[in-house]
N, C-alpha and C positions, 0 to 999 in steps of 0.2 A: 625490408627493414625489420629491424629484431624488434621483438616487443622492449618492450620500456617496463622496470618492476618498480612500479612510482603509482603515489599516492594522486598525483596531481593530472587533474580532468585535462587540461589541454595538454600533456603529456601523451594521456591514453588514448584521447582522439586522433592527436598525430598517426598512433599508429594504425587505425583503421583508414584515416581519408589524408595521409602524410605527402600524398603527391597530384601532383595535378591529374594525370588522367582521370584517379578516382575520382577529385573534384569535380570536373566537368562531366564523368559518367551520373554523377549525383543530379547536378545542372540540367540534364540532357534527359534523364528521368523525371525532373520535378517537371518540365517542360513537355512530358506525356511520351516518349520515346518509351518502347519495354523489350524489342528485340533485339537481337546480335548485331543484327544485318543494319540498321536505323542506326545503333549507336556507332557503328562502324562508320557508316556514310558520313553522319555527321562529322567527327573527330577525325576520321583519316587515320585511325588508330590501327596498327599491324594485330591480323587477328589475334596470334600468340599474349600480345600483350593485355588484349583488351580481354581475354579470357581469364587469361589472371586477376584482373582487375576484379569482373565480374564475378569470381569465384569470391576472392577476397571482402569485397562488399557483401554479397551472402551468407556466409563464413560470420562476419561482424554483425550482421542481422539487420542491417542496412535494406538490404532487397531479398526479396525469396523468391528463386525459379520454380516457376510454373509451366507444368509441357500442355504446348495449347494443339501439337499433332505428333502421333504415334508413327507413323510412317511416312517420309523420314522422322525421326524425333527428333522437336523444335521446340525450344521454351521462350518462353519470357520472362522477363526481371521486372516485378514490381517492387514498387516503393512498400516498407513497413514502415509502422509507425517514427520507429528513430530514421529511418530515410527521411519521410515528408519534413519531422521536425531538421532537419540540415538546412532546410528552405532558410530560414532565420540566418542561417552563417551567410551560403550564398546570398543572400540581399542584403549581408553587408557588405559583402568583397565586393559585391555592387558599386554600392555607395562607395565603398576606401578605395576602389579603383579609378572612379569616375572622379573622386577629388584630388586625389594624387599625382596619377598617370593619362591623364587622355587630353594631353594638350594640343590634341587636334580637334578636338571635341566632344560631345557625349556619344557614343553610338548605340549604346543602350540606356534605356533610362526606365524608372518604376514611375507609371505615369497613373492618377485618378481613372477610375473606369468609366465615370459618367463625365467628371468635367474636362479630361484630358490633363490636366495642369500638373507637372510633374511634381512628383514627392518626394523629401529627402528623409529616408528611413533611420531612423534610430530607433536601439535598444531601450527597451522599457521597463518599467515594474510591473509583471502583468494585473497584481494587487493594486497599484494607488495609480498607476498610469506617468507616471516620473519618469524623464529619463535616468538611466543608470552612469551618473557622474557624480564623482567626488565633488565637494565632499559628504555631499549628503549618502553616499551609498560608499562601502567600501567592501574588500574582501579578507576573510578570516577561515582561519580554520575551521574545518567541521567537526561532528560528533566521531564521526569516525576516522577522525584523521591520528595519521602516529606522532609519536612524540616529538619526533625528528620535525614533522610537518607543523605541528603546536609551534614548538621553537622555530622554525623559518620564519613565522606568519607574526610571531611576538618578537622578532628581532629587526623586521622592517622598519627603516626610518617611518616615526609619523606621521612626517610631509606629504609623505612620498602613498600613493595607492592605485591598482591595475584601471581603477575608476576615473585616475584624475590624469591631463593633460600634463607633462613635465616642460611644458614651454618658459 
């Protein structure tokens, strides 16, 4: 996928984690997997592809390989810091999977560690603890956004916000 020459963050992430395999290589890491052979098993993923993958998360600074043996040379993929923070997306695609699509039931769920009793995860303000819904929260242009960007975010209906539910 070509890179995107765009201001806008869920544009730019697109292009580092834009397709499912990365997704699930992400998933499959935060769940403690770090070599080739593991993510492979898992996913069923042809090694060709999974290497690209692999590179390309790297490359993004997602994961950094580490050689854990010299003869043959073997590494691992661990999580960097912007890896672990992905953990937040996957546990929503969690949740928007598990509300949406699993009309046969849950099969994964985010459950309490002590009580068992499943959790339903939302996005927060990590400052006041609020969930991030309009209309108390909205989204605007930043400091560093271009002009192009100012005027997209000032021309939005202002019903309408990425915060609020359009039902």
């Amino acid at each position: 996928m070509p890179k995107r020459i765009t201001q806008c963050p869920i544009a730019r992430s697109l292009d580092h984690v834009g397709d499912e395999w990365s997704v699930l290589i992400l998933r499959d890491a935060l769940y403690g997997l770090t070599r080739f052979d593991e993510f492979q098993k898992s996913l069923g993923i042809a090694p060709n592809i999974l290497t690209g993958r692999l590179n390309k998360l790297t490359e993004a600074g997602m994961l950094e390989r580490i050689q854990y043996s010299e003869h043959p040379p073997r590494y691992e993929y661990r999580l960097t810091e912007s890896g672990r923070d992905f953990r937040t997306v996957i546990l929503a695609m969690l949740a928007w999977g598990n509300r949406h699509f699993a009309q046969e039931g849950l099969s994964m769920m985010v459950v309490d560690a002590v009580t068992g009793e499943i959790a339903d995860p939302v996005l927060v303000d990590r400052k006041t603890g609020r969930p991030l819904i309009g209309p108390d929260f909205k989204v605007k242009a930043g400091p560093a956004a271009s002009e192009v960007m100012k005027k997209r975010y000032q021309t939005l209906p202002p019903t309408h916000s990425l915060m609020e539910s359009t039902k």
